[in-house]
DSSP file (Angstrom, degrees, kcal/mol; ACC not computed):
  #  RESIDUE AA STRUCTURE BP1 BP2  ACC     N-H-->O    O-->H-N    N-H-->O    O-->H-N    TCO  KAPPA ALPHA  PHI   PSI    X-CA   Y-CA   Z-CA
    1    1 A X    >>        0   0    0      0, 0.0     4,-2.3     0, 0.0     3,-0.7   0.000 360.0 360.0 360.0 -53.1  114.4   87.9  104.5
    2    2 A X  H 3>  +     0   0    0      1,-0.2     4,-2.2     2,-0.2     3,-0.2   0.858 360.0  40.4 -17.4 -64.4  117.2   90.8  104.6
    3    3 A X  H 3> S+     0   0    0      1,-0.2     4,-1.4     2,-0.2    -1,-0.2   0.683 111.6  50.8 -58.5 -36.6  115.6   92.1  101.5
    4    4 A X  H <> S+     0   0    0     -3,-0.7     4,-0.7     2,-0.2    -1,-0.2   0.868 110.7  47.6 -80.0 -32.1  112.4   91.5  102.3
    5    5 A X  H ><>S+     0   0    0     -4,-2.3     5,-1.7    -3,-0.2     3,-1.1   0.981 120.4  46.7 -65.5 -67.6  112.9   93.5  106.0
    6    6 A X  H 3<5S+     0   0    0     -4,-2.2     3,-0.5     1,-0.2    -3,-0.2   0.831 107.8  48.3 -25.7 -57.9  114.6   96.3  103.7
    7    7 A X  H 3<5S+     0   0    0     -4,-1.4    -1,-0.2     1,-0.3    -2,-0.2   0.659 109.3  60.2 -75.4 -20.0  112.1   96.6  100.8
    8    8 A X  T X<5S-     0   0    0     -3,-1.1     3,-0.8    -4,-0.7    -1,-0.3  -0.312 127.8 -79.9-113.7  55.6  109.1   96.9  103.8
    9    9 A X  T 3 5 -     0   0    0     -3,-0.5    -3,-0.2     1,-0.3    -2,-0.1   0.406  68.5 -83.2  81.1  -2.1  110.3  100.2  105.7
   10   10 A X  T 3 <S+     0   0    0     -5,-1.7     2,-0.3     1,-0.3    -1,-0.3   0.967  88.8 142.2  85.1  39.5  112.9   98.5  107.8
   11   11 A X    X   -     0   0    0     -3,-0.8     3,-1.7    -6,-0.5    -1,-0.3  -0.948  50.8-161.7-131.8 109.1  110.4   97.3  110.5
   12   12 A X  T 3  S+     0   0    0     -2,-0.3    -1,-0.1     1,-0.3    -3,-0.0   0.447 100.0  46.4 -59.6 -12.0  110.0   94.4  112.4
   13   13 A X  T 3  S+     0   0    0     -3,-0.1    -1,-0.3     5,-0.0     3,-0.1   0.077  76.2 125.0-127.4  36.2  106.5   95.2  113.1
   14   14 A X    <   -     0   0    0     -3,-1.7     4,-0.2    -6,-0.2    -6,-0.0  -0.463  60.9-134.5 -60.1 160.5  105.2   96.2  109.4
   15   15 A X  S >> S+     0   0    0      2,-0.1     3,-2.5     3,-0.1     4,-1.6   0.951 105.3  54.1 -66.7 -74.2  102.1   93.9  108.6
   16   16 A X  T 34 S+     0   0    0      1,-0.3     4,-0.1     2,-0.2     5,-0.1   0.576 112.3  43.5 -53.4 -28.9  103.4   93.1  105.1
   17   17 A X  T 3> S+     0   0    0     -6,-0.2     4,-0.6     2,-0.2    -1,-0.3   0.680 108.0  58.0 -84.6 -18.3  107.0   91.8  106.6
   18   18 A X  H <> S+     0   0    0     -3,-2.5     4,-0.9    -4,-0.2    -2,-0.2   0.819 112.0  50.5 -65.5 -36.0  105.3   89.8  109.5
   19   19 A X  H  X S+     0   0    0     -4,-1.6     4,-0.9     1,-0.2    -1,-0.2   0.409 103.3  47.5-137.8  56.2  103.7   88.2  106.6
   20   20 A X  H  > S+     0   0    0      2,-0.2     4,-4.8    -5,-0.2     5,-0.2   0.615 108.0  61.2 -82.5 -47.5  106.1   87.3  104.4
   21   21 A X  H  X S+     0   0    0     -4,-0.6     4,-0.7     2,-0.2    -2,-0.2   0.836 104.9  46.4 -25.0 -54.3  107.8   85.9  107.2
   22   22 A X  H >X S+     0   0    0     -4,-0.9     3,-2.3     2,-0.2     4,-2.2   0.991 114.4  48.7 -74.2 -68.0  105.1   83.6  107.9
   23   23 A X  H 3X S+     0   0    0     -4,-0.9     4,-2.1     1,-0.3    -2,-0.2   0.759 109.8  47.2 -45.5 -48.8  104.8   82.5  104.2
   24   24 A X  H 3X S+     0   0    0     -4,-4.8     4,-1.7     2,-0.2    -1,-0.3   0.688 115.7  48.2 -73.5 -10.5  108.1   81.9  103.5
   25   25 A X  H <X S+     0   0    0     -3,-2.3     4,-3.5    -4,-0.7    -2,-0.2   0.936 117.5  42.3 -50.7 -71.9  108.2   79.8  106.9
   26   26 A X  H  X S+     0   0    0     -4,-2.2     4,-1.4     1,-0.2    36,-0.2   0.775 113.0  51.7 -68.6 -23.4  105.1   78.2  105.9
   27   27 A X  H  X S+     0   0    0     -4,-2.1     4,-1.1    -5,-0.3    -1,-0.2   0.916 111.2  51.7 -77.7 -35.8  106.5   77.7  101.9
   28   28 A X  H  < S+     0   0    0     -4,-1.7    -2,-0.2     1,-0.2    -3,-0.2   0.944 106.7  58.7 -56.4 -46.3  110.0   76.0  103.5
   29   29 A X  H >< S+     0   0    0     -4,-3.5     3,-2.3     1,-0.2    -1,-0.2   0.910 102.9  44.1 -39.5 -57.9  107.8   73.7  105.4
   30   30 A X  H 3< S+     0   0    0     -4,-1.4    -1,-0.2     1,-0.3    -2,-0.2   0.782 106.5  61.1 -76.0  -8.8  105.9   72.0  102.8
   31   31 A X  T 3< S+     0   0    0     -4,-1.1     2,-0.4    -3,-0.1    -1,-0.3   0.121  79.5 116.7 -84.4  26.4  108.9   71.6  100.9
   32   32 A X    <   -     0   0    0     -3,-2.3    -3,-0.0     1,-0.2     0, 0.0  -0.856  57.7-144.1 -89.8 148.9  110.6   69.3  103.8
   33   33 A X  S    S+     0   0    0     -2,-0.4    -1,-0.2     4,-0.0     2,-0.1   0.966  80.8  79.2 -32.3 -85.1  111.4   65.4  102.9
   34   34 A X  S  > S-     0   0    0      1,-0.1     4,-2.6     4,-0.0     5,-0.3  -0.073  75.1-146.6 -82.7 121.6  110.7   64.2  106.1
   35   35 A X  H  > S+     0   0    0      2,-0.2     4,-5.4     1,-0.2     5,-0.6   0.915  98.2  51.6 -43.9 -39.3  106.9   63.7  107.0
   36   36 A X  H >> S+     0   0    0      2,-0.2     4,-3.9     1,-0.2     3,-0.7   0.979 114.5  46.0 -69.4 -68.1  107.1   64.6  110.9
   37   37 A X  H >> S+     0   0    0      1,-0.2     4,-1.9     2,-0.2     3,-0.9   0.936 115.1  48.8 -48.9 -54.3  109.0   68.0  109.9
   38   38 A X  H 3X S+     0   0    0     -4,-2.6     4,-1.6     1,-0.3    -1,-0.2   0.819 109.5  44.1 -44.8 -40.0  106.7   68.5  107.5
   39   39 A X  H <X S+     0   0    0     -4,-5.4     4,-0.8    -3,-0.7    -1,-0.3   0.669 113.9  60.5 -76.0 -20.6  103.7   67.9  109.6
   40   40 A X  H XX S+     0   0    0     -4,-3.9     3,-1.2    -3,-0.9     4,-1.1   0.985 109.4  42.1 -47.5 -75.8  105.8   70.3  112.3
   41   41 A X  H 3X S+     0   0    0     -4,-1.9     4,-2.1     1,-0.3    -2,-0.2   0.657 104.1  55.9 -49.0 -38.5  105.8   72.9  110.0
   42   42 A X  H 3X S+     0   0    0     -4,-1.6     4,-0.6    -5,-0.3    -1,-0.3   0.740 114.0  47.4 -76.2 -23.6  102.5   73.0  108.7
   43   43 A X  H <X S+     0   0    0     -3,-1.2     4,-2.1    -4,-0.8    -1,-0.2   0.751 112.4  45.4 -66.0 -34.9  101.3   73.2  112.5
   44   44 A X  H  X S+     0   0    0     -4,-1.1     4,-0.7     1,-0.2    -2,-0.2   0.828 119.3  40.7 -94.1 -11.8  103.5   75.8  113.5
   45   45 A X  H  X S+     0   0    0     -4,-2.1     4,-0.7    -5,-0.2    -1,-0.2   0.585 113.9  56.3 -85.8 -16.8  102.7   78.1  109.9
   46   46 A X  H  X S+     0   0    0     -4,-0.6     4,-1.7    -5,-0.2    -3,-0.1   0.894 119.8  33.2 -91.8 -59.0   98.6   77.0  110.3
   47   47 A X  H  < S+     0   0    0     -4,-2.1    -2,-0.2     1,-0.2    -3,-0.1   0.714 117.5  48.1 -78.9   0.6   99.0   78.8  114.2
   48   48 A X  H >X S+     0   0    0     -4,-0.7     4,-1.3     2,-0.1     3,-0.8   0.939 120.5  47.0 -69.2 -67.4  101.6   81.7  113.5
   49   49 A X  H 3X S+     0   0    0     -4,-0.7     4,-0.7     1,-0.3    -2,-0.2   0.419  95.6  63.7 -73.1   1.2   99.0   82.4  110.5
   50   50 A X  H 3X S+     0   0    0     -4,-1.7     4,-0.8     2,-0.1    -1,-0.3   0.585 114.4  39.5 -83.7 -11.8   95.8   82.2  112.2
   51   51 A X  H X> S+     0   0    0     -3,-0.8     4,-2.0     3,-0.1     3,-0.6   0.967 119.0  41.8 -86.9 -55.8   97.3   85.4  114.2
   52   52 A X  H 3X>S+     0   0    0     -4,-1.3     4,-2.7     2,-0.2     5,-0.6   0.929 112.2  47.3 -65.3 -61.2   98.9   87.2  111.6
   53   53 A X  H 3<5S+     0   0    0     -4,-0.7    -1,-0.2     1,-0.2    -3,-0.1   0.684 114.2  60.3 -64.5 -23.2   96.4   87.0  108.4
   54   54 A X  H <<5S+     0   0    0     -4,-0.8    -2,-0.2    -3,-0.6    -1,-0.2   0.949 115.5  31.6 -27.7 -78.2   93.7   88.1  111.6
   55   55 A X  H  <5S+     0   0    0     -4,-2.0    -2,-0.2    -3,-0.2    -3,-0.2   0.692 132.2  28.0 -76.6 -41.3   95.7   91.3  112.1
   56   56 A X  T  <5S-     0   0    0     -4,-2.7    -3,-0.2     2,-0.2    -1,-0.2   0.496  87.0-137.7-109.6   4.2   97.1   92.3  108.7
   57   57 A X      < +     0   0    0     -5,-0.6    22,-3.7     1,-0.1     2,-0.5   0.850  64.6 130.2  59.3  21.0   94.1   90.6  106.4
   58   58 A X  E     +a   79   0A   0     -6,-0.2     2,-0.4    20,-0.2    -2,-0.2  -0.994  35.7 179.8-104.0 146.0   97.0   89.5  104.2
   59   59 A X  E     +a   80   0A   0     20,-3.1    22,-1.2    -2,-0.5     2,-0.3  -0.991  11.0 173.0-137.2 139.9   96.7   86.3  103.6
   60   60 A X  E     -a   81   0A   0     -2,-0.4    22,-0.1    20,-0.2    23,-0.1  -0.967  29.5-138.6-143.5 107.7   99.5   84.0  101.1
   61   61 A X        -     0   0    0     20,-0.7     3,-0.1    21,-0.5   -34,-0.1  -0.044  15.8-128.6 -71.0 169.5   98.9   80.4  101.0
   62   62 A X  S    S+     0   0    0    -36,-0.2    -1,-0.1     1,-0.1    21,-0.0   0.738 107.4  73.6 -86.1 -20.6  102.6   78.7  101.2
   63   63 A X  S    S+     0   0    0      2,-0.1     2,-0.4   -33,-0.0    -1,-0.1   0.650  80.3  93.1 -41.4 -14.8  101.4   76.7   98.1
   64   64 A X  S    S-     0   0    0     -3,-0.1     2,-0.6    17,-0.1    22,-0.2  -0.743  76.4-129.2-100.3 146.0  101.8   80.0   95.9
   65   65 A X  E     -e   86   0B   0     20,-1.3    22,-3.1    -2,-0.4     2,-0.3  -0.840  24.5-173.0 -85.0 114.6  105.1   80.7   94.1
   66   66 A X  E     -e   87   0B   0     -2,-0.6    22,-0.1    20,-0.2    23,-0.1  -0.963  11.3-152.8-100.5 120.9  106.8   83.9   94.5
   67   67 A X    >   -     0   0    0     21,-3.5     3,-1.0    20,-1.1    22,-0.2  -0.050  44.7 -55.5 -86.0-145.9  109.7   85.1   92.7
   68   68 A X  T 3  S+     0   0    0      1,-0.3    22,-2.1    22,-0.1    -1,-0.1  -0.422 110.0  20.0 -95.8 159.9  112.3   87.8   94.2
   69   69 A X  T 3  S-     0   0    0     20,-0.2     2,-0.8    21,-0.1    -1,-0.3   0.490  73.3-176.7  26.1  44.6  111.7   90.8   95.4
   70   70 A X    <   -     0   0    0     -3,-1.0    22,-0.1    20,-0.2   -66,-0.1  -0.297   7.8-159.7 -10.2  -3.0  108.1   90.7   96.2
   71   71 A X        -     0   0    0     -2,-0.8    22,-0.9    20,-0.4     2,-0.4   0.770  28.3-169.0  66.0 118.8  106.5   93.9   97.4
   72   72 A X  B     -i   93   0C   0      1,-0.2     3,-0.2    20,-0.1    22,-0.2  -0.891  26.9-159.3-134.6 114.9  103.5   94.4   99.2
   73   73 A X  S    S-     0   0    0     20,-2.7     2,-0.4    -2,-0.4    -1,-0.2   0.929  76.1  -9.3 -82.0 -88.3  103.4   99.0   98.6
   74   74 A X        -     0   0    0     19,-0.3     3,-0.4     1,-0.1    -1,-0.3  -0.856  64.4-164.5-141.4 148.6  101.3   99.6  101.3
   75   75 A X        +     0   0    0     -2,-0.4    -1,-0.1    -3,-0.2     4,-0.1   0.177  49.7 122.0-123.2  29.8   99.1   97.1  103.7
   76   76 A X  S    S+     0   0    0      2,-0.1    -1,-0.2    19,-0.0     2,-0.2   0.512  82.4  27.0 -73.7   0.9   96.7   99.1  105.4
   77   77 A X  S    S-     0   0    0     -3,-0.4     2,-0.1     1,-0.2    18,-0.0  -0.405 103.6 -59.1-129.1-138.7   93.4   96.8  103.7
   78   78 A X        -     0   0    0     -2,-0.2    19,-1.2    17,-0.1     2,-0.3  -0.194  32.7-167.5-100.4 165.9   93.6   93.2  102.6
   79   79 A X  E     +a   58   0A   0    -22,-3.7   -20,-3.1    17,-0.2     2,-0.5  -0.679   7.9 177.8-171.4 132.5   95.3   91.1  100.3
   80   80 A X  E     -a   59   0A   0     17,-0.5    19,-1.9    -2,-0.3     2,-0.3  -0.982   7.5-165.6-135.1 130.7   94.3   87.7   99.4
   81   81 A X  E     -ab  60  99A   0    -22,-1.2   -20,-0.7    -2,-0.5    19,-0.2  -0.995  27.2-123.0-127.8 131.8   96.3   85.2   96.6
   82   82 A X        -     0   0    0     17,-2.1   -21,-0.5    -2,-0.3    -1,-0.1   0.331  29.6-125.8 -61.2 158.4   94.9   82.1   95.1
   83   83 A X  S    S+     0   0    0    -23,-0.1   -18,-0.1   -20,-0.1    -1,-0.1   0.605 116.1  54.4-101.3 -21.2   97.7   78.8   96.1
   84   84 A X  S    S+     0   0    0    -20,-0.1    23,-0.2    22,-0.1   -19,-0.2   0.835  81.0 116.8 -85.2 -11.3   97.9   78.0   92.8
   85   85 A X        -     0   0    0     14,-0.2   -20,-1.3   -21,-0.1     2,-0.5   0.046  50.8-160.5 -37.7 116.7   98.9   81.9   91.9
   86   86 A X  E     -ef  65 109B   0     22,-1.6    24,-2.8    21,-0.2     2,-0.2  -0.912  11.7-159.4-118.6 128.4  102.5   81.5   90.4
   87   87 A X  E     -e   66   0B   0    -22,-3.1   -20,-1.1    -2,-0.5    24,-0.1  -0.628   9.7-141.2 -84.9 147.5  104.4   85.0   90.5
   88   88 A X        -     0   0    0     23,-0.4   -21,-3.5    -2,-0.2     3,-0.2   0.060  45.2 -63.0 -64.9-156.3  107.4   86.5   88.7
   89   89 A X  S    S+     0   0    0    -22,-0.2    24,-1.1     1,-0.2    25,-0.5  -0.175 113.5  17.4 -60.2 164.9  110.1   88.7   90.1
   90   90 A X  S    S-     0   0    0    -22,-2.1    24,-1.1    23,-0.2    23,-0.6   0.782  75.2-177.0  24.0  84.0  109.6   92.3   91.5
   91   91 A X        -     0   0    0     22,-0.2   -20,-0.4   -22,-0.2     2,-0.3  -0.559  10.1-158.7-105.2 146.0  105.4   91.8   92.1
   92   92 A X        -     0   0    0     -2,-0.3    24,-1.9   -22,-0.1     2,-0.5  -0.820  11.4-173.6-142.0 103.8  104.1   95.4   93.5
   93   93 A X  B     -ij  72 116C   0    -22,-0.9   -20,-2.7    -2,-0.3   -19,-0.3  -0.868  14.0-163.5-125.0 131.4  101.0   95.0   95.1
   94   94 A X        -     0   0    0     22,-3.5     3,-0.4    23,-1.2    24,-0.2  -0.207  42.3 -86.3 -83.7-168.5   98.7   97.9   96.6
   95   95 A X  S    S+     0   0    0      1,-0.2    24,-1.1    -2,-0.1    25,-0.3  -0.326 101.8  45.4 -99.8-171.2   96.1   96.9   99.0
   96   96 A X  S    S+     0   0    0     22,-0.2     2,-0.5     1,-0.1    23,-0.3   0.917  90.0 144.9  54.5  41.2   92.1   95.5   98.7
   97   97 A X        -     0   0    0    -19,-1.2   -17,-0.5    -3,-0.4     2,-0.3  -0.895  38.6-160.3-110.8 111.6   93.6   92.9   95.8
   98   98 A X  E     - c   0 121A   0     22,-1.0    24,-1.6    -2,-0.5     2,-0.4  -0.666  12.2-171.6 -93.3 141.5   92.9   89.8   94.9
   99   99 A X  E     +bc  81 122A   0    -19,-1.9   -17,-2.1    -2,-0.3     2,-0.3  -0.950  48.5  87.5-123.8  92.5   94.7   87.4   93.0
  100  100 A X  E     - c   0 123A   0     22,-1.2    24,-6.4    -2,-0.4     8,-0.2  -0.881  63.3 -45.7-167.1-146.1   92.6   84.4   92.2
  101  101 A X        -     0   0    0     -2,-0.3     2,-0.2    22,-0.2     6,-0.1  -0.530  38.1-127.6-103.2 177.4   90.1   82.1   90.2
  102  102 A X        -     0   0    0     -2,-0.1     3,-0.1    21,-0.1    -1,-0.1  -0.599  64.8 -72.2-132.5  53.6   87.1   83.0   88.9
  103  103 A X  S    S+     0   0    0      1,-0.3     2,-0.2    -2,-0.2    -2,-0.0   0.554 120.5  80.1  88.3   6.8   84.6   80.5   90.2
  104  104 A X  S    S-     0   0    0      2,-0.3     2,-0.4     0, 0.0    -1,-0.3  -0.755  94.6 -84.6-141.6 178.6   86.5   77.9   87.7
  105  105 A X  S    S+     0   0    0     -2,-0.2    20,-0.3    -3,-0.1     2,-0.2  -0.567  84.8  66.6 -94.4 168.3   89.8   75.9   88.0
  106  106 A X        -     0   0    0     -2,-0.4    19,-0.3    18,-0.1    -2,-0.3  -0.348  63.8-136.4 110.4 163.0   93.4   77.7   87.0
  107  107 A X        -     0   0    0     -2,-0.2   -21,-0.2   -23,-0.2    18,-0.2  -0.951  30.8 -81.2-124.2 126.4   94.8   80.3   88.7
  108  108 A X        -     0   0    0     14,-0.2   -22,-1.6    -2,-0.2     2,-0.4  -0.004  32.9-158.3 -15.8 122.5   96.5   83.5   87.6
  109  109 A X  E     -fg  86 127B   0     17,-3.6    19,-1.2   -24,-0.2     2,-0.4  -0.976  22.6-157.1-117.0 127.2  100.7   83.1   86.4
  110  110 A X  E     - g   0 128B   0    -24,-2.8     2,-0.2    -2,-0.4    19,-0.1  -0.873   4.4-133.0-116.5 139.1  101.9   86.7   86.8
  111  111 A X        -     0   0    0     17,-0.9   -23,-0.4    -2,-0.4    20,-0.1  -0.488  36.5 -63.9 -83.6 161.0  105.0   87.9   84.7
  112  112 A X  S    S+     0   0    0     -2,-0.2    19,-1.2     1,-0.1    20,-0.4  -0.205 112.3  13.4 -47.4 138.4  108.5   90.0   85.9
  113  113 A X  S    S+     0   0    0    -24,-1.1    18,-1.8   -23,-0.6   -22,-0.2   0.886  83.1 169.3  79.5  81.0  108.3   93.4   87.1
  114  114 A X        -     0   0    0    -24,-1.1     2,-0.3   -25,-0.5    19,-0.2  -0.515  21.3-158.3-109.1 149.2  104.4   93.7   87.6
  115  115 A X  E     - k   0 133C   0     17,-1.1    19,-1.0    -2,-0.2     2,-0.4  -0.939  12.8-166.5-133.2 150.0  102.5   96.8   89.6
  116  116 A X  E     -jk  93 134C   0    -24,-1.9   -22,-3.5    -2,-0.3    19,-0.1  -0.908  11.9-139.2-141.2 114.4   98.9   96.0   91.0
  117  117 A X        -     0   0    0     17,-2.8   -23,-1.2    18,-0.7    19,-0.3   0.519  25.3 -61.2 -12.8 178.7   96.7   98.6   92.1
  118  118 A X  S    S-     0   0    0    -24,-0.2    19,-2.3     1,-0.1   -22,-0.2  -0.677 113.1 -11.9 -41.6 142.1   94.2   99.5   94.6
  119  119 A X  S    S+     0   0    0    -24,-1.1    19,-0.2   -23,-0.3   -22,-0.2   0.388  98.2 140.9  67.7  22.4   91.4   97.6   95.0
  120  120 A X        -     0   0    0    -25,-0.3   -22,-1.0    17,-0.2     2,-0.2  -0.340  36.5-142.7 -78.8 176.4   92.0   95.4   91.4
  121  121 A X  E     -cd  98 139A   0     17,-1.4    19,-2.3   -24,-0.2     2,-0.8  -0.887   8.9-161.1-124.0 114.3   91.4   91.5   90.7
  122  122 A X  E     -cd  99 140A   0    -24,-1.6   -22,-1.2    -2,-0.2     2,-0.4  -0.921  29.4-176.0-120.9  96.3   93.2   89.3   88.7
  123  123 A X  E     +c  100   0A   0     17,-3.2   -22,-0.2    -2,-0.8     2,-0.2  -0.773  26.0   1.1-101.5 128.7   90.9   86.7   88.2
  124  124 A X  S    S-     0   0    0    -24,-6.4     2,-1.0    -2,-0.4   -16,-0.2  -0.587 100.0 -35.1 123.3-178.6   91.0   83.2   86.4
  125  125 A X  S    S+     0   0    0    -20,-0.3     2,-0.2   -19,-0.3    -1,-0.1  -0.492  88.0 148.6 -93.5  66.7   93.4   81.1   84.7
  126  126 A X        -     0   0    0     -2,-1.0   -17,-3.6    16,-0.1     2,-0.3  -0.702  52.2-128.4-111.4 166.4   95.4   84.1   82.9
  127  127 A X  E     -g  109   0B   0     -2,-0.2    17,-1.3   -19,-0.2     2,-0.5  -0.778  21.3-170.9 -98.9 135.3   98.6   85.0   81.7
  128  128 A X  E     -gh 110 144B   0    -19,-1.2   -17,-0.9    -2,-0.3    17,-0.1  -0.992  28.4-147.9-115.2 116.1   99.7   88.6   83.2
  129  129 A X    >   -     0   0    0     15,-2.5     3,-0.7    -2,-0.5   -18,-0.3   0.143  22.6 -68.4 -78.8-145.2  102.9   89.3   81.2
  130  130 A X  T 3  S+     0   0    0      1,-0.2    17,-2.7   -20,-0.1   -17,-0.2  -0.677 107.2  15.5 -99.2 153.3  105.9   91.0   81.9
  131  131 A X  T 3  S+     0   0    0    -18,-1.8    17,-0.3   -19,-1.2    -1,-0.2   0.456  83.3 150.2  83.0 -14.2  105.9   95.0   82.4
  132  132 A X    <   -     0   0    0     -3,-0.7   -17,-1.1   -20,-0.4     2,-0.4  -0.588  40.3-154.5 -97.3 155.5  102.6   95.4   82.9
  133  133 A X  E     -kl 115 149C   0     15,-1.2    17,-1.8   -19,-0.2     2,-0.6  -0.978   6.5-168.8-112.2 102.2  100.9   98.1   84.9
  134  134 A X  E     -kl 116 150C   0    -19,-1.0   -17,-2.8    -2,-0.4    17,-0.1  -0.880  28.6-138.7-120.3 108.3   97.0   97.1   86.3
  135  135 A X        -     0   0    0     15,-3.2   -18,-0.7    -2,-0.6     2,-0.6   0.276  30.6 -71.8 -45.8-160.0   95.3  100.6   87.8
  136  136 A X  S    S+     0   0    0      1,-0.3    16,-0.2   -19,-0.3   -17,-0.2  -0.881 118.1  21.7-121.4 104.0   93.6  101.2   90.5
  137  137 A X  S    S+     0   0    0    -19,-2.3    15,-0.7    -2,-0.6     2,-0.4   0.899  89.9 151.6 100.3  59.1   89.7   99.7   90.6
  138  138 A X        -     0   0    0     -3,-0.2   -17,-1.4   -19,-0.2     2,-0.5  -0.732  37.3-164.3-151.8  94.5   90.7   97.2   87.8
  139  139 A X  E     -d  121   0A   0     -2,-0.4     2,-0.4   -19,-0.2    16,-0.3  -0.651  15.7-169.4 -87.1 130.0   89.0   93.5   87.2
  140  140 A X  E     +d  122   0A   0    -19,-2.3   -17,-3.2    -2,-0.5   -14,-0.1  -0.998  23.1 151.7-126.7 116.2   91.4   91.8   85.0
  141  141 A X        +     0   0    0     -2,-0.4     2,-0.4   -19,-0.2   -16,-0.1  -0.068  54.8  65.1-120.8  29.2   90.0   88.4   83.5
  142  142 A X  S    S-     0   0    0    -18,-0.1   -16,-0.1   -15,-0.1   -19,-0.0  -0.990  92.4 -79.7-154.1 159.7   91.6   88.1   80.6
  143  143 A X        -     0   0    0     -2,-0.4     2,-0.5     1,-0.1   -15,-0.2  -0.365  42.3-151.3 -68.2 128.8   95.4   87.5   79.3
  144  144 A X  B     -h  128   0B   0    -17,-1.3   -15,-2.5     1,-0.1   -12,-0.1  -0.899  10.1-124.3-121.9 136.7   97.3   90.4   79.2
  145  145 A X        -     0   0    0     -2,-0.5   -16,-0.3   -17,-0.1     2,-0.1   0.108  34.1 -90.8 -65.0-175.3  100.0   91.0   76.9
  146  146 A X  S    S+     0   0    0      1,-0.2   -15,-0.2   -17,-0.1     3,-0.1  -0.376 113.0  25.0-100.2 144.4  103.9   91.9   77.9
  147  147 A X  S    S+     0   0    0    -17,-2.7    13,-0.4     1,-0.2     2,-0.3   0.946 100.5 152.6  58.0  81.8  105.0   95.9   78.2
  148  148 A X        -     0   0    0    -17,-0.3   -15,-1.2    11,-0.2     2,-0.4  -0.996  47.1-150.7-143.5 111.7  100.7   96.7   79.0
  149  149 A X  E     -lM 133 158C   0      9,-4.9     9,-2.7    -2,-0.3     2,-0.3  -0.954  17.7-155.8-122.7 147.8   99.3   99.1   80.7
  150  150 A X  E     +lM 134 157C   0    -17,-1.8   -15,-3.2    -2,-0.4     2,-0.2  -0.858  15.2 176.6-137.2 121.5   95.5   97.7   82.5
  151  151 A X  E   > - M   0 156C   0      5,-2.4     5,-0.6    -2,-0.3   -13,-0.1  -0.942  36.5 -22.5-152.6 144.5   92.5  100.3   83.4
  152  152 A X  T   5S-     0   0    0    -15,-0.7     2,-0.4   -16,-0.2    -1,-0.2   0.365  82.4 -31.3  55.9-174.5   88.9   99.7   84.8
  153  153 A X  T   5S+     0   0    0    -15,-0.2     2,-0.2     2,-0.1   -13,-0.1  -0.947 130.7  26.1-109.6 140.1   86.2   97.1   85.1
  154  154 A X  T   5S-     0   0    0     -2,-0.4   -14,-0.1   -15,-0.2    -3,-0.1   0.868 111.7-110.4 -83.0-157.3   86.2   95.6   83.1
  155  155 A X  T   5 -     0   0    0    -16,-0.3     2,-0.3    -2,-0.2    -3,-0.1  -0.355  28.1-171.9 -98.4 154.3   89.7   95.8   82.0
  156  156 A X  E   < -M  151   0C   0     -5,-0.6    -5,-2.4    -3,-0.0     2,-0.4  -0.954  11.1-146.7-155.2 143.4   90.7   97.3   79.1
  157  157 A X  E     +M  150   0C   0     -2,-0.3     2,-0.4    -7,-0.2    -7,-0.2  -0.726  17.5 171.8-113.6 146.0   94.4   97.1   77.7
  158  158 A X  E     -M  149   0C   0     -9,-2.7    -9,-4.9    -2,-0.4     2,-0.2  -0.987  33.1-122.4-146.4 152.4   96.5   99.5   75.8
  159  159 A X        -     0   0    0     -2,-0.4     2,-0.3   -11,-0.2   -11,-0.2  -0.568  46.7 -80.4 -92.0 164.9   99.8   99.0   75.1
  160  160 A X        -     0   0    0    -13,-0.4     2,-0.2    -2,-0.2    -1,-0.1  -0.379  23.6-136.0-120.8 164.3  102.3  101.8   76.3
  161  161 A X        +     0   0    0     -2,-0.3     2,-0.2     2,-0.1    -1,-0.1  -0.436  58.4   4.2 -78.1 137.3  103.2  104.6   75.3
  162  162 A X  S    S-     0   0    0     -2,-0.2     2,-0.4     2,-0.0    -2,-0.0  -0.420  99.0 -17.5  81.5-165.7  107.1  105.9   75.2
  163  163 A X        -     0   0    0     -2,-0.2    -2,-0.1     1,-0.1     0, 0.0  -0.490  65.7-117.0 -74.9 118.2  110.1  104.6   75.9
  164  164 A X              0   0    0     -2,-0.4    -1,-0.1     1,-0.2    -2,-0.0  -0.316 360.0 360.0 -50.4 130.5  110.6  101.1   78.1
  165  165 A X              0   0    0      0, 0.0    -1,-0.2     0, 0.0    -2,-0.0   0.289 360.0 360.0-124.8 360.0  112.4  101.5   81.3
């Protein structure tokens, strides 16, 4: 939560830290052993998160797996992710983007060290690999390969150019 408080301007009343806060509250919950904490939790993360997902229009199931350092760049529109979505490390997400399915079952699995536009989608049951870069304005419905760079609707890939950092 240190990290996460860091990485989002150092603000206790950024959108994007309030609701990570909530999520990871609401992902510790469903992972308790004992049913009555569990059914605690999931009461006190359903009313926390009917306020919060109101007010900053992010909404993060606690079902979805995120790895470390998470990002959400800037949260002035929405962001909405799928529960079955599993993410790597160091996810960079602009705002308006959705992460989900595509009217069918699966969910997106996103790879390490990710960037996601404005206003994209990353729809379906695809593989986003690792390294890759999705523009701005960018429906992605189809597996995109490692070290990638992702532009328009629909998506079109090229692999990238220079040196890997």
């Amino acid at each position: 939560m240190r990290d996460d408080y860091r990485r989002h301007g150092s603000s206790i009343t950024n959108g994007a830290f309030v609701s990570l806060c909530v999520y990871r509250f609401g992902h510790w919950g469903i992972r308790r052993r004992n049913p009555l904490a569990r059914a605690l939790a999931r009461k006190a993360y359903g009313f926390a998160n009917l306020f919060v997902a109101n007010v900053t229009k992010i909404w993060i199931p606690p079902k979805v797996t995120i790895g470390k350092d998470f990002h959400i760049v800037n949260n002035e529109g929405s962001l909405s992710i799928h529960p079955d979505t599993v993410i790597g490390d160091r996810l960079g997400v602009m705002h308006n983007v959705t992460i989900g399915t595509n009217m069918r079952d699966g969910a997106p699995v996103i790879g390490d060290d990710v960037f996601i536009g404005v206003n994209s989608t990353v729809l379906g049951k695809i593989r986003i690999g690792d390294r890759v870069k999705i523009a701005a304005n960018t429906a992605v419905t189809s597996n995109v390969p490692s070290d990638s760079i992702v532009v328009g609707s629909p998506a079109k890939i090229y692999p990238r150019l220079g040196p890997l950092r």
